[in-house]
C-alpha positions, -999 to +999 in steps of 0.1 A: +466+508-598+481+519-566+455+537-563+432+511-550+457+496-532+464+524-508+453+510-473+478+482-484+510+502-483+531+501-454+561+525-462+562+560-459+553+580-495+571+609-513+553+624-546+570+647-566+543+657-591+549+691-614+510+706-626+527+712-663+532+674-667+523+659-700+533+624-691+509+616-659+481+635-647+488+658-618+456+649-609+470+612-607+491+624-577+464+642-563+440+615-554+472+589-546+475+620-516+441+613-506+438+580-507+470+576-489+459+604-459+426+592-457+436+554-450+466+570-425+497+560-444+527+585-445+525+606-474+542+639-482+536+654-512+554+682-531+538+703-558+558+721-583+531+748-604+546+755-637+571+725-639+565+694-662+575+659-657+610+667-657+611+691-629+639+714-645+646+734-619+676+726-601+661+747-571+632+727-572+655+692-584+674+703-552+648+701-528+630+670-544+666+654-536+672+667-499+637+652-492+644+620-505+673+618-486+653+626-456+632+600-462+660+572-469+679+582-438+641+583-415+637+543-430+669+525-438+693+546-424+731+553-432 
């Protein structure tokens, strides 16, 4: 698990985690958060209340994008 590997990471994180999701725990996400801040890695994490694993809401879909991008362009660049 990832989880117990979290002071190994040496990237910057993004989780995109919906609370409605059937297919992983949003509580998953939640303690990947903490275990990330708490051994000082980059992590930002968006929460989507009322959304499942598929995120449909292309409000929601559009911001989850624009932050990845963000992310992309802060590591590797054009």
């Amino acid at each position: 698990s990832p989880l117990r590997h979290a002071e190994r990471i040496q990237v910057p994180v993004l989780l995109v985690h919906g609370d409605l999701d059937a297919n992983v725990a949003f509580r998953h996400s939640e303690k990947m958060a903490e275990a990330l801040r708490g051994a000082g890695k980059q992590v930002e994490f968006l929460q989507y209340k009322g959304l499942d694993h598929q995120l449909r809401d292309s409000t929601v879909r559009a911001q989850f994008l624009a932050k990845a991008a963000e992310l992309l362009d802060r590591t590797i660049g054009h």
